[in-house]
ZATI-12517 format. One record per atom (N, C-alpha, C): residue number from 1; atom name; x, y, z. Coordinates in nm, 3 decimals, padded with zeros to 5 digits. Layout:
<rs>
+-----+------+---------+---------+---------+
| pos | site |       x |       y |       z |
+-----+------+---------+---------+---------+
| NUM |   CA |       X |       Y |       Z |
...
+-----+------+---------+---------+---------+
</rs>
This chain:
<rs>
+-----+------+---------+---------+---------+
| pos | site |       x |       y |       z |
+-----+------+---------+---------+---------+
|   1 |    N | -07.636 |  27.976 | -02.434 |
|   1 |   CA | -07.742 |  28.045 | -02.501 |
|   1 |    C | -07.758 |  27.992 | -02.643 |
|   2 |    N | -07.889 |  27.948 | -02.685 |
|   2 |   CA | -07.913 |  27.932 | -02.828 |
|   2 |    C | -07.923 |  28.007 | -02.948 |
|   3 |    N | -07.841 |  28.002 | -03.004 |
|   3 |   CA | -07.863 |  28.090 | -03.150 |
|   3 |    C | -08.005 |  28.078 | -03.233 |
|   4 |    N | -08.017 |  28.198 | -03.305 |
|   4 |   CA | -08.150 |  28.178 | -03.374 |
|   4 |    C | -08.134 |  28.039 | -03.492 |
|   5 |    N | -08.247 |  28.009 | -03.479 |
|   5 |   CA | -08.281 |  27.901 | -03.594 |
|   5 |    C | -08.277 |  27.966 | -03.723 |
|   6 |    N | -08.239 |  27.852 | -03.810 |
|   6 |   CA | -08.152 |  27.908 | -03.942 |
|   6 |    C | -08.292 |  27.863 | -04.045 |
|   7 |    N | -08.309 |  27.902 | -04.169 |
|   7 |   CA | -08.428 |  27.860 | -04.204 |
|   7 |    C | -08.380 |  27.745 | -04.299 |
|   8 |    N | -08.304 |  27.700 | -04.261 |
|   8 |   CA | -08.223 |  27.620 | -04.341 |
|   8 |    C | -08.290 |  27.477 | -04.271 |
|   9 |    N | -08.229 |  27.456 | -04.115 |
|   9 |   CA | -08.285 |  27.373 | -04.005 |
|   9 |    C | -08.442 |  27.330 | -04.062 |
|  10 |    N | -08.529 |  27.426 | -04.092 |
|  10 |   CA | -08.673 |  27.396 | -04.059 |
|  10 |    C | -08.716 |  27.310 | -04.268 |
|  11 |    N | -08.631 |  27.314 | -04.327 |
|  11 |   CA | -08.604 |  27.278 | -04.457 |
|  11 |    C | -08.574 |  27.131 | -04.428 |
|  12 |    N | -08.488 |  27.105 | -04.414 |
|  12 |   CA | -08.398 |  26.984 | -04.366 |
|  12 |    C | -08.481 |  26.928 | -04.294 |
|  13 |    N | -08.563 |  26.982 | -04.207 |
|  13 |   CA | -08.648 |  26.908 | -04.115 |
|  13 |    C | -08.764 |  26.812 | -04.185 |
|  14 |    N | -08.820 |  26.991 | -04.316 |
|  14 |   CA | -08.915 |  26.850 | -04.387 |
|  14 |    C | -08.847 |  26.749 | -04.481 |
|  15 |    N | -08.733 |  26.769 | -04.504 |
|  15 |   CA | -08.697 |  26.674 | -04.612 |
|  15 |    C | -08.706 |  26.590 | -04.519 |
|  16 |    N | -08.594 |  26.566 | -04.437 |
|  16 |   CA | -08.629 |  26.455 | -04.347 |
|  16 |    C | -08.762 |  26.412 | -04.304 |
|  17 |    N | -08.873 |  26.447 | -04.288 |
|  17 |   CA | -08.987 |  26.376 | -04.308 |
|  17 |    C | -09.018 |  26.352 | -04.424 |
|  18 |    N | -09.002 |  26.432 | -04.523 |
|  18 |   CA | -09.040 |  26.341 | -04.646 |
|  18 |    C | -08.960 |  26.243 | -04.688 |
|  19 |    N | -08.844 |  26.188 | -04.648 |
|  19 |   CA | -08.753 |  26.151 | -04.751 |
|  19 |    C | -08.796 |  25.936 | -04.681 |
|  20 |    N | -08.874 |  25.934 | -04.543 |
|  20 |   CA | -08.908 |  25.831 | -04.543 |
|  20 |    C | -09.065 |  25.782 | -04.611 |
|  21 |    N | -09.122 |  25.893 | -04.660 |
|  21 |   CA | -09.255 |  25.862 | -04.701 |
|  21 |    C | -09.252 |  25.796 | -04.808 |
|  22 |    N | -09.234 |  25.765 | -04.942 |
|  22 |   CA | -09.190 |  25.690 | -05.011 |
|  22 |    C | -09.139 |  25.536 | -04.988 |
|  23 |    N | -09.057 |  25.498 | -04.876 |
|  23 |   CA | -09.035 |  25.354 | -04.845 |
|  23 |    C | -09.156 |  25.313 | -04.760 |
|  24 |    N | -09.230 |  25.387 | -04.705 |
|  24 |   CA | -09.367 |  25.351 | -04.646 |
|  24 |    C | -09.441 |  25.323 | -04.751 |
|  25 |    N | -09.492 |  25.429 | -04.821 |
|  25 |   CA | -09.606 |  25.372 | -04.918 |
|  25 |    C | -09.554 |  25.252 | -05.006 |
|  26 |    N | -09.421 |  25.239 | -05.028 |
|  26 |   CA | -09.372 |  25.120 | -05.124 |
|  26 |    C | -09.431 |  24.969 | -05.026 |
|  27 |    N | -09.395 |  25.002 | -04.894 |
|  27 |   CA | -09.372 |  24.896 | -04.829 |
|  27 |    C | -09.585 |  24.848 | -04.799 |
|  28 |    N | -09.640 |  24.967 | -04.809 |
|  28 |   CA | -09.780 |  24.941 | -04.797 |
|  28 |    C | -09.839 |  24.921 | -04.896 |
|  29 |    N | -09.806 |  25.002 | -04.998 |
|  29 |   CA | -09.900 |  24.944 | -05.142 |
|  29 |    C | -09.793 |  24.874 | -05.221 |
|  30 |    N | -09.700 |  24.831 | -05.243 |
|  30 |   CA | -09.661 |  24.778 | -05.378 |
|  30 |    C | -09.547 |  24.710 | -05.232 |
|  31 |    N | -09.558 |  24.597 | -05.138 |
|  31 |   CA | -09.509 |  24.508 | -05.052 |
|  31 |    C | -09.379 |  24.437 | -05.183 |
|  32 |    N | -09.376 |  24.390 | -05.257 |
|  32 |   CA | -09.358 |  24.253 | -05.364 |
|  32 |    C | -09.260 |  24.349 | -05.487 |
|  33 |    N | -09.289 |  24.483 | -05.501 |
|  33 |   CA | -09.236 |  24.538 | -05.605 |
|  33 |    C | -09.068 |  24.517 | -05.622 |
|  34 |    N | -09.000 |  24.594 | -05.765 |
|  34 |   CA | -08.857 |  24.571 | -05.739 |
|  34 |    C | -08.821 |  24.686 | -05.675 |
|  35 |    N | -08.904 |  24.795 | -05.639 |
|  35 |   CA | -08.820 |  24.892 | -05.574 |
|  35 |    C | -08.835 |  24.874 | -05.449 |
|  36 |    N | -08.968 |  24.813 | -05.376 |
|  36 |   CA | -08.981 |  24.781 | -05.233 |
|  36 |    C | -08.835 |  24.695 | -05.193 |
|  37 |    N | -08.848 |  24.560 | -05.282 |
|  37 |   CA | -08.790 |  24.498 | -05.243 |
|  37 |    C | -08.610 |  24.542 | -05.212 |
|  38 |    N | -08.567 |  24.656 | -05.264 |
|  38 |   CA | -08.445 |  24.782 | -05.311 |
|  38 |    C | -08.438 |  24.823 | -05.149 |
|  39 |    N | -08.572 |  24.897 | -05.129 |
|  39 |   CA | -08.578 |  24.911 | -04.982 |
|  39 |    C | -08.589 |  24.902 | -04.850 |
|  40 |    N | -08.666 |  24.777 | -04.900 |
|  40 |   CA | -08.585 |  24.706 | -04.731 |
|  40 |    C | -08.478 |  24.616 | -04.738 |
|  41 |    N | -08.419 |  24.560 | -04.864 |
|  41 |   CA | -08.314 |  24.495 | -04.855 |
|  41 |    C | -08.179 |  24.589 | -04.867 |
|  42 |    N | -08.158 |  24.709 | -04.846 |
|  42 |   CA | -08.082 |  24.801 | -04.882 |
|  42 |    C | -08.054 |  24.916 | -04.736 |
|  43 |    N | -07.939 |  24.910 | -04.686 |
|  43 |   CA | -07.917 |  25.005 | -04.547 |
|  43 |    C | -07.875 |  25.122 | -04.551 |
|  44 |    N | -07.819 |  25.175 | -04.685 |
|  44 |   CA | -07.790 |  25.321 | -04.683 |
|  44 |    C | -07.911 |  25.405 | -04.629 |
|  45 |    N | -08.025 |  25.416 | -04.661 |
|  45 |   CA | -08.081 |  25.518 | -04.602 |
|  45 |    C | -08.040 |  25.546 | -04.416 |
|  46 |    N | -08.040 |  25.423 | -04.380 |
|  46 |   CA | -08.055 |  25.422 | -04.198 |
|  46 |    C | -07.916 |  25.496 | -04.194 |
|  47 |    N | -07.801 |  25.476 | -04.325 |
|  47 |   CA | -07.679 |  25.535 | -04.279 |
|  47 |    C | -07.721 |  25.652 | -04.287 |
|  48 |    N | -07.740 |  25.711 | -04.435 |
|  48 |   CA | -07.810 |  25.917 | -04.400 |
|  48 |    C | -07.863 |  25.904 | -04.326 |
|  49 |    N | -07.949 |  25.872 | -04.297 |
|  49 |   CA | -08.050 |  25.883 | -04.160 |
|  49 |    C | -07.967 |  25.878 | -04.059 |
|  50 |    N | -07.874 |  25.820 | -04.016 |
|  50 |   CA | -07.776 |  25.800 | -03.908 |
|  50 |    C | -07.717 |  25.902 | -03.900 |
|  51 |    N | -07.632 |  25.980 | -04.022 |
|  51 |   CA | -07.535 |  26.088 | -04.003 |
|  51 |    C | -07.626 |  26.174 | -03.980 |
|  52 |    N | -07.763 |  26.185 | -04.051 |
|  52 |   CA | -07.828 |  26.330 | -04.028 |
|  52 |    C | -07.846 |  26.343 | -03.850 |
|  53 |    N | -07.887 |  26.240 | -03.825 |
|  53 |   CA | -07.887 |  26.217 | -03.650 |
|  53 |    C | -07.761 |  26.281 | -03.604 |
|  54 |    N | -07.643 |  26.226 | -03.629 |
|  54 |   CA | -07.502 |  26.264 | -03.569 |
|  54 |    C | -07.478 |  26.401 | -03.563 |
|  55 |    N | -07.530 |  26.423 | -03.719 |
|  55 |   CA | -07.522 |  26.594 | -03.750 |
|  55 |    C | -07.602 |  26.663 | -03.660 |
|  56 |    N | -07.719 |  26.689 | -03.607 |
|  56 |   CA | -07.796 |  26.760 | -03.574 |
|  56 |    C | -07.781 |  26.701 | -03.365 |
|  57 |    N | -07.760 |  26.620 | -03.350 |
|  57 |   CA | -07.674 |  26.557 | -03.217 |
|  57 |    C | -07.560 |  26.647 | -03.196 |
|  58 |    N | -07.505 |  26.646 | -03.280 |
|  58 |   CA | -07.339 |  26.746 | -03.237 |
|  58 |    C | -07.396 |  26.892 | -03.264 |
|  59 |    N | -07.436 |  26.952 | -03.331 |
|  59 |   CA | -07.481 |  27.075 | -03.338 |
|  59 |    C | -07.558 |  27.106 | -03.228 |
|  60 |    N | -07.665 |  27.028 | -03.158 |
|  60 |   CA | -07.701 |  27.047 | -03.044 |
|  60 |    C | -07.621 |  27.015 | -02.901 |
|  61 |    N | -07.536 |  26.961 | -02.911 |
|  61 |   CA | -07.378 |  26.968 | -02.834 |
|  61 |    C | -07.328 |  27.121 | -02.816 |
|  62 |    N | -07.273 |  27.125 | -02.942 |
|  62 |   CA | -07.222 |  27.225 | -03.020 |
|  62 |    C | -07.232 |  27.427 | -02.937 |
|  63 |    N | -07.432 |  27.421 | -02.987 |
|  63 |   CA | -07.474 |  27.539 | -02.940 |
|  63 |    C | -07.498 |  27.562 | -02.807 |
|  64 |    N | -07.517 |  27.392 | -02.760 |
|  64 |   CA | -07.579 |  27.424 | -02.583 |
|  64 |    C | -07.440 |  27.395 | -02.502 |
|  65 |    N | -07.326 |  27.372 | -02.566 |
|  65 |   CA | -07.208 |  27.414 | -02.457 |
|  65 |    C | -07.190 |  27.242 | -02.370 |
|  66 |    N | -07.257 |  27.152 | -02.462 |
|  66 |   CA | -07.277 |  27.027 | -02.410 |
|  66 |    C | -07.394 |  26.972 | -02.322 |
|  67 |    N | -07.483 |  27.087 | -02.276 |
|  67 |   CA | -07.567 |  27.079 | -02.199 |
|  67 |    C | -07.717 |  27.014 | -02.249 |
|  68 |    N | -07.691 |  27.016 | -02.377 |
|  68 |   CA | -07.822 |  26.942 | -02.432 |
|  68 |    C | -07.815 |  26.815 | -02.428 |
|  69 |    N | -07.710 |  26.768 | -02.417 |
|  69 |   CA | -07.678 |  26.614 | -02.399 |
|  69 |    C | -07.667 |  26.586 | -02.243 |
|  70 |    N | -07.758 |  26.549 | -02.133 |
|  70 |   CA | -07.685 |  26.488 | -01.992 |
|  70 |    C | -07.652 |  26.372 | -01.984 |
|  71 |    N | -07.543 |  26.312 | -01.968 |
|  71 |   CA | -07.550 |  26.175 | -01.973 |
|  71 |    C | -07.584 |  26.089 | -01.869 |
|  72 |    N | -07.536 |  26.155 | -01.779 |
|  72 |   CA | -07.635 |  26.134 | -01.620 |
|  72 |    C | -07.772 |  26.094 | -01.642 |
|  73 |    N | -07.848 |  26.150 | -01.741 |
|  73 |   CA | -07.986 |  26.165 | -01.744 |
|  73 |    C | -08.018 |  26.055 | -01.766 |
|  74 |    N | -07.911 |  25.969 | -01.864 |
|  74 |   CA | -08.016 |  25.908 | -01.982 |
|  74 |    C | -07.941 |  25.753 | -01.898 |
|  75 |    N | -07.805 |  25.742 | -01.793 |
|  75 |   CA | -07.767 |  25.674 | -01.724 |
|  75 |    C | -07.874 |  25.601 | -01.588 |
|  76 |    N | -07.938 |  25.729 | -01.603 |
|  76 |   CA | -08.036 |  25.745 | -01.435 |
|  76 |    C | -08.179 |  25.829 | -01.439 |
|  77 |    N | -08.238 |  25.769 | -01.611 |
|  77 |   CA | -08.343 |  25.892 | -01.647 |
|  77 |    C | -08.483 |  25.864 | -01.568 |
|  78 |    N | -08.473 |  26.018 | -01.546 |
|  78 |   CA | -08.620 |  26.024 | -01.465 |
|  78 |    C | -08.705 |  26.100 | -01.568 |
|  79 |    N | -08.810 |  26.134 | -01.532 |
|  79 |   CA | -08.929 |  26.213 | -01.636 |
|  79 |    C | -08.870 |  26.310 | -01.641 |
|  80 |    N | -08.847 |  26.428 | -01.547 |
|  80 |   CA | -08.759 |  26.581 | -01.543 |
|  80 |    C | -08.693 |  26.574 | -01.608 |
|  81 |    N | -08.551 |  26.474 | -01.578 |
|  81 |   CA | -08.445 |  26.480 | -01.610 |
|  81 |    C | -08.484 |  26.481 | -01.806 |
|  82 |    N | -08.577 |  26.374 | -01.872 |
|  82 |   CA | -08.542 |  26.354 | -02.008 |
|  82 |    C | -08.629 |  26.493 | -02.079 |
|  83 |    N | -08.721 |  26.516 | -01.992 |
|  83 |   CA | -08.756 |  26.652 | -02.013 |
|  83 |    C | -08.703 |  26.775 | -02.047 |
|  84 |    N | -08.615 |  26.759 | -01.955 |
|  84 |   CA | -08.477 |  26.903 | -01.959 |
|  84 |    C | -08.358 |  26.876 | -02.084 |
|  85 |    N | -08.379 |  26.717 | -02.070 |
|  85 |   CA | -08.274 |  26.651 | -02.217 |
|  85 |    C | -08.316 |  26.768 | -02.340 |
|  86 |    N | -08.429 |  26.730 | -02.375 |
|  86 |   CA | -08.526 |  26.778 | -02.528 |
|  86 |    C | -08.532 |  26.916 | -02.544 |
|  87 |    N | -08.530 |  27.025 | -02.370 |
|  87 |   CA | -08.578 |  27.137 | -02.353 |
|  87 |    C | -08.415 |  27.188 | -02.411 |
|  88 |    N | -08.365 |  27.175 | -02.318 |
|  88 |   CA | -08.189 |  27.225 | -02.295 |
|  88 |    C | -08.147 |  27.197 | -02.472 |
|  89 |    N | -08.150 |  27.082 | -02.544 |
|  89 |   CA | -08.112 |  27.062 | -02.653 |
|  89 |    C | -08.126 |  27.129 | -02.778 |
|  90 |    N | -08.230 |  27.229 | -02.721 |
|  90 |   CA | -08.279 |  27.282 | -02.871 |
|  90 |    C | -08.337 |  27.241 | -02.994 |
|  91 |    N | -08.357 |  27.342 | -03.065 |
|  91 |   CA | -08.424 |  27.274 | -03.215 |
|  91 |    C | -08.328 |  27.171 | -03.295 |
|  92 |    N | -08.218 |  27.181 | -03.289 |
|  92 |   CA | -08.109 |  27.051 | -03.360 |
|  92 |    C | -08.134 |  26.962 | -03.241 |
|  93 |    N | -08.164 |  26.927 | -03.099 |
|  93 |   CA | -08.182 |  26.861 | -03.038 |
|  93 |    C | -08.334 |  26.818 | -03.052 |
|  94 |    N | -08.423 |  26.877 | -03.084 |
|  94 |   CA | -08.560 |  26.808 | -03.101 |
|  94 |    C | -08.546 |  26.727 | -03.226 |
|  95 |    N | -08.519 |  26.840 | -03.349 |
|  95 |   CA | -08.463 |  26.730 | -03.479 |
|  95 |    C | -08.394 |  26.634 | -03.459 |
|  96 |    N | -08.274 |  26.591 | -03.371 |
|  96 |   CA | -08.251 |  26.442 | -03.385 |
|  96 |    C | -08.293 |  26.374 | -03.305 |
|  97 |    N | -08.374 |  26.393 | -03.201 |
|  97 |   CA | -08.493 |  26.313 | -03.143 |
|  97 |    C | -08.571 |  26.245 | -03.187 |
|  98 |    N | -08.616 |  26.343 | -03.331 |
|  98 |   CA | -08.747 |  26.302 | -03.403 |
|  98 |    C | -08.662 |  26.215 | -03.515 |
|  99 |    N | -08.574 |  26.247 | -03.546 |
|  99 |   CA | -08.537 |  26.174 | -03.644 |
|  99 |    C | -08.465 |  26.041 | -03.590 |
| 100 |    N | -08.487 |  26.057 | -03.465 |
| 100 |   CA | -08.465 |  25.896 | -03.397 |
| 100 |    C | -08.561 |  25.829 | -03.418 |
| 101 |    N | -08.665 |  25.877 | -03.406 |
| 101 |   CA | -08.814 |  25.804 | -03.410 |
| 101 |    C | -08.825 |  25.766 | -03.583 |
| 102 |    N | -08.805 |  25.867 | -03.696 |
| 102 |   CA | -08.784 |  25.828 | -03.805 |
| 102 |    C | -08.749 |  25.736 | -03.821 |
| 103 |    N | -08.603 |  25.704 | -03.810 |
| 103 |   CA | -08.556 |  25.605 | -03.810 |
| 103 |    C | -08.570 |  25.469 | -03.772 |
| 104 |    N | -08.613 |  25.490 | -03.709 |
| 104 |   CA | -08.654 |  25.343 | -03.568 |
| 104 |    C | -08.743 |  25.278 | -03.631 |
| 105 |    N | -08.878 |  25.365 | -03.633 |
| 105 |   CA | -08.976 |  25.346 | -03.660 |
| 105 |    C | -09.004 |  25.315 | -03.808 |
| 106 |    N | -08.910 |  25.315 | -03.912 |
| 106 |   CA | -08.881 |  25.250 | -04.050 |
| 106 |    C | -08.803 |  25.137 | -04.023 |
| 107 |    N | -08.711 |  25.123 | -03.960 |
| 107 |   CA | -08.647 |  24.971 | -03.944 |
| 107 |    C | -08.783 |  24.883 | -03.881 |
| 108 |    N | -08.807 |  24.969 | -03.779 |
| 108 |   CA | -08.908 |  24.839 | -03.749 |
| 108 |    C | -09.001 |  24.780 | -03.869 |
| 109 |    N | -09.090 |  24.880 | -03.926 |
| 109 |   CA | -09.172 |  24.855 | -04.028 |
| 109 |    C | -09.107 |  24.774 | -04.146 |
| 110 |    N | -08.987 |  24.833 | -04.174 |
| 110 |   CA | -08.871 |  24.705 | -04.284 |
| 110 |    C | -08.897 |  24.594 | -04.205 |
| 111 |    N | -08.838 |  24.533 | -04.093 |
| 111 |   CA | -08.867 |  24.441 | -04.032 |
| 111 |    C | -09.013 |  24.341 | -03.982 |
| 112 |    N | -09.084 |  24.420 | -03.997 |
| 112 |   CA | -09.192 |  24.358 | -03.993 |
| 112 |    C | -09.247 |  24.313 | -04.136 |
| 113 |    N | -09.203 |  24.404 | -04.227 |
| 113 |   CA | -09.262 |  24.348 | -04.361 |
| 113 |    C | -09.150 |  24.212 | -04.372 |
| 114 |    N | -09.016 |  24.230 | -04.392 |
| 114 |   CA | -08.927 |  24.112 | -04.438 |
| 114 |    C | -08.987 |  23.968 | -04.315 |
| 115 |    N | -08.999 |  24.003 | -04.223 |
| 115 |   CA | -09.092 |  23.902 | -04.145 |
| 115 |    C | -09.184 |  23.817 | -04.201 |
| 116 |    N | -09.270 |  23.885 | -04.251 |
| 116 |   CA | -09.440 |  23.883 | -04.310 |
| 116 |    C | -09.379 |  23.842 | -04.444 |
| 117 |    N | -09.276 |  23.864 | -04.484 |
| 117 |   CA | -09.296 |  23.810 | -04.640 |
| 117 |    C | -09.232 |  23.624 | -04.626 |
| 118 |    N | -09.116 |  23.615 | -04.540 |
| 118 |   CA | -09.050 |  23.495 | -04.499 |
| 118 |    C | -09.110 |  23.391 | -04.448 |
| 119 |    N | -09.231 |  23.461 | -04.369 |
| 119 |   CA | -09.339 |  23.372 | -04.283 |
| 119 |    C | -09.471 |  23.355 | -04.418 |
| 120 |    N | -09.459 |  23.449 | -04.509 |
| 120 |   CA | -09.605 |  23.395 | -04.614 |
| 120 |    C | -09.730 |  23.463 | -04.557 |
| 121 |    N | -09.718 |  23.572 | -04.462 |
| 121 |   CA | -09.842 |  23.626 | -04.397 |
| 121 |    C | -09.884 |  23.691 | -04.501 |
| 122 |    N | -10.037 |  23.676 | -04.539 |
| 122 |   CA | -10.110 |  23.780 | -04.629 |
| 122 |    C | -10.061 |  23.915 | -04.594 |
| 123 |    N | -10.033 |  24.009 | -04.758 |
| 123 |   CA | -10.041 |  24.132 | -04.724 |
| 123 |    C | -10.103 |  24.233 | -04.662 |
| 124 |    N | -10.253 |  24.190 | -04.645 |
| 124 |   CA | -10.346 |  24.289 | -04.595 |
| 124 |    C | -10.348 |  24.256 | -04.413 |
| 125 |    N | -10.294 |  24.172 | -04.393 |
| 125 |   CA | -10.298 |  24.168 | -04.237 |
| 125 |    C | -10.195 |  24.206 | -04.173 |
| 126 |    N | -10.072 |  24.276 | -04.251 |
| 126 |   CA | -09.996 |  24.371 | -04.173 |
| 126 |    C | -09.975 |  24.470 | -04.192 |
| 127 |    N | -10.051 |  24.501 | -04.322 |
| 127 |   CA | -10.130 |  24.660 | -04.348 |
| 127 |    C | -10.077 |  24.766 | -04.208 |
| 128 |    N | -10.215 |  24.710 | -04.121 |
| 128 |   CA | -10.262 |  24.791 | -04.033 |
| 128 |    C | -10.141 |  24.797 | -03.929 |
| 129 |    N | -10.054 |  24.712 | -03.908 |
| 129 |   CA | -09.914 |  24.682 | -03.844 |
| 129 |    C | -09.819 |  24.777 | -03.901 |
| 130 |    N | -09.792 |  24.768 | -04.011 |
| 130 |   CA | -09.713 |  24.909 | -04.089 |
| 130 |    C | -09.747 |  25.044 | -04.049 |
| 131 |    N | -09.889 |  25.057 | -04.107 |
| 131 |   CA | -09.984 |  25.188 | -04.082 |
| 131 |    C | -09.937 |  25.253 | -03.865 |
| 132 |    N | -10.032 |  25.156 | -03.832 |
| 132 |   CA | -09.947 |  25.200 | -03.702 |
| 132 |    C | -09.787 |  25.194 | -03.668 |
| 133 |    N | -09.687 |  25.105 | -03.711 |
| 133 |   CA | -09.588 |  25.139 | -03.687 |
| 133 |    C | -09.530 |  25.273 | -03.747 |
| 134 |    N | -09.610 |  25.322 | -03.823 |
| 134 |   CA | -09.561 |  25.468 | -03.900 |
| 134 |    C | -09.633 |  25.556 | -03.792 |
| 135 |    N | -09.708 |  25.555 | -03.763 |
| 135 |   CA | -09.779 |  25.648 | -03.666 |
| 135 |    C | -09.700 |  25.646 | -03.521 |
| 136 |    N | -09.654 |  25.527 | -03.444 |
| 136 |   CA | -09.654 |  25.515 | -03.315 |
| 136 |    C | -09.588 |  25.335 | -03.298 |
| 137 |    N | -09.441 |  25.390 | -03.299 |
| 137 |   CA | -09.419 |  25.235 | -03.388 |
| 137 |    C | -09.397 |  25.123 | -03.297 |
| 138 |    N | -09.416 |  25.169 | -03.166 |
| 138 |   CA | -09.419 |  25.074 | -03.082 |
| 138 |    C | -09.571 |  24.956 | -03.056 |
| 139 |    N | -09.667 |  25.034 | -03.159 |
| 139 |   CA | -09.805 |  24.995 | -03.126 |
| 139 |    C | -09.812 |  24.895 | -03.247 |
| 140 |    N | -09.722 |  24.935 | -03.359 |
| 140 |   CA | -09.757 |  24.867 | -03.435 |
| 140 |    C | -09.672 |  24.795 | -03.422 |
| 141 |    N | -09.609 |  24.732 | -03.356 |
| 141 |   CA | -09.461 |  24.629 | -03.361 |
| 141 |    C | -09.583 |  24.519 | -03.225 |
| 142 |    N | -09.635 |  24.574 | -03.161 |
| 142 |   CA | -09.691 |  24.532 | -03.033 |
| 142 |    C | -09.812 |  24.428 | -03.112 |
| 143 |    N | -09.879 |  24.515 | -03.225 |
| 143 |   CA | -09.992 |  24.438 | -03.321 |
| 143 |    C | -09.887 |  24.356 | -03.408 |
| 144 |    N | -09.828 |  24.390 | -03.445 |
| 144 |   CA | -09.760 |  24.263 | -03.539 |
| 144 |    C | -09.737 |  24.102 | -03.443 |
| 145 |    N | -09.658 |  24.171 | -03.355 |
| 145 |   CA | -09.642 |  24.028 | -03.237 |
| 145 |    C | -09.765 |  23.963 | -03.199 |
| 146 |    N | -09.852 |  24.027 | -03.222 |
| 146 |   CA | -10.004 |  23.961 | -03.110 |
| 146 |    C | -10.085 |  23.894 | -03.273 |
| 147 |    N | -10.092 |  23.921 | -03.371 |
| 147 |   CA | -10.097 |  23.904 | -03.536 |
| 147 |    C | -09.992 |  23.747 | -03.519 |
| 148 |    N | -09.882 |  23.766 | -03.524 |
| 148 |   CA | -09.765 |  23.614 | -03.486 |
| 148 |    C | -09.822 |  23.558 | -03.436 |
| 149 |    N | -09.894 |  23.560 | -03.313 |
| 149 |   CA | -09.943 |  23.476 | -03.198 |
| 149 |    C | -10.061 |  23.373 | -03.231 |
| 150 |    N | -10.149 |  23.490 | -03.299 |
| 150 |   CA | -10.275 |  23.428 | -03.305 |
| 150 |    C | -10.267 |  23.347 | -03.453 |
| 151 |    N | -10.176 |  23.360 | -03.549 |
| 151 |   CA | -10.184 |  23.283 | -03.658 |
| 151 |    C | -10.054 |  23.133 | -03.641 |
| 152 |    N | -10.037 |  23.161 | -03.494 |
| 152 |   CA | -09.897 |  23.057 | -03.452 |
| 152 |    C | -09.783 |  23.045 | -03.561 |
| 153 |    N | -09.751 |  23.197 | -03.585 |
| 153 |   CA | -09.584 |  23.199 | -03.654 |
| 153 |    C | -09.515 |  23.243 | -03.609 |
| 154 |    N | -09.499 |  23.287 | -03.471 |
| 154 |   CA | -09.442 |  23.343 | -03.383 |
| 154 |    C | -09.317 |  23.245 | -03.361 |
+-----+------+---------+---------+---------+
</rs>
C-alpha cells in the first residue's frame, strides 16, 4: 500500500525540472559562453541527477514492498507489463522515470551541442535539434543525425 504523498515530493519535483532549465537556455542562446562551456564540459549535475534518480528509485522500492520495480518486466517488457512498472511504482516511481528522461534528454542535447561545436556546424542549425531534444529527445537526436547527413559530417 502507498503512503500519502509528502508535499515535500511535489517541491523536489519542480526543482528538478527547473534545475535543468538553465543548461538548456545556456546551451541555446549563449552556445560559446564561459558558463555554457562549464556545462557541458562538467558531469556533476548527471551525478545529482543520478542520485536524485537512485533516491526516488529506492523510495519507490521502499513503499511498494519492491513491487514497483519488476525485473521480469523490463528483462521481457511488454506494453502491460511497463505499464504496471509506472502504475505499481508510485509517485517516487513516476519521479524517477521522469527524471530519467531529464537526464537523458540533457546528455543528449550536451552531446549534440559538443558535436556541433567540434564539427564547426553553425549555431542556428542545431537550434531546432536542442529545442526538440528538450521536448522529445529522441526526435531531436533523430534531426541532428539527418542535419550530419545532409551537410556530410556524419
Amino acid at each position: 500500500m502507498q503512503t500519502p504523498r509528502s508535499p515535500w515530493l511535489d517541491r523536489l519535483f519542480s526543482l528538478a525540472n527547473l534545475a535543468v532549465i538553465p543548461g538548456w537556455l545556456l546551451m541555446i542562446g549563449a552556445p560559446r559562453s564561459r558558463w555554457t562551456q562549464r556545462v557541458i564540459n562538467d558531469d556533476r549535475f548527471f551525478i545529482g541527477m543520478g542520485g536524485l534518480y537512485a533516491a526516488m528509485l529506492g523510495g519507490a522500492l521502499a513503499e511498494n514492498d519492491g513491487k514497483g520495480f519488476n525485473f521480469s518486466a523490463m528483462l521481457n517488457p511488454t506494453l502491460d507489463s511497463i505499464g504496471k512498472l509506472f502504475q505499481e511504482g508510485g509517485p517516487k516511481g513516476t519521479f524517477a522515470g521522469w527524471t530519467h528522461y531529464l537526464i537523458f534528454d540533457f546528455f543528449v542535447g550536451r552531446a549534440i551541442l559538443r558535436d556541433a561545436q567540434e564539427k564547426n556546424i553553425p549555431h542556428w542549425l542545431i537550434v531546432p535539434a536542442l529545442i526538440c531534444t528538450l521536448m522529445s529527445g529522441p526526435l531531436g537526436l533523430a534531426y541532428y543525425q539527418v542535419l550530419l547527413r545532409v551537410r556530410g559530417a556524419a
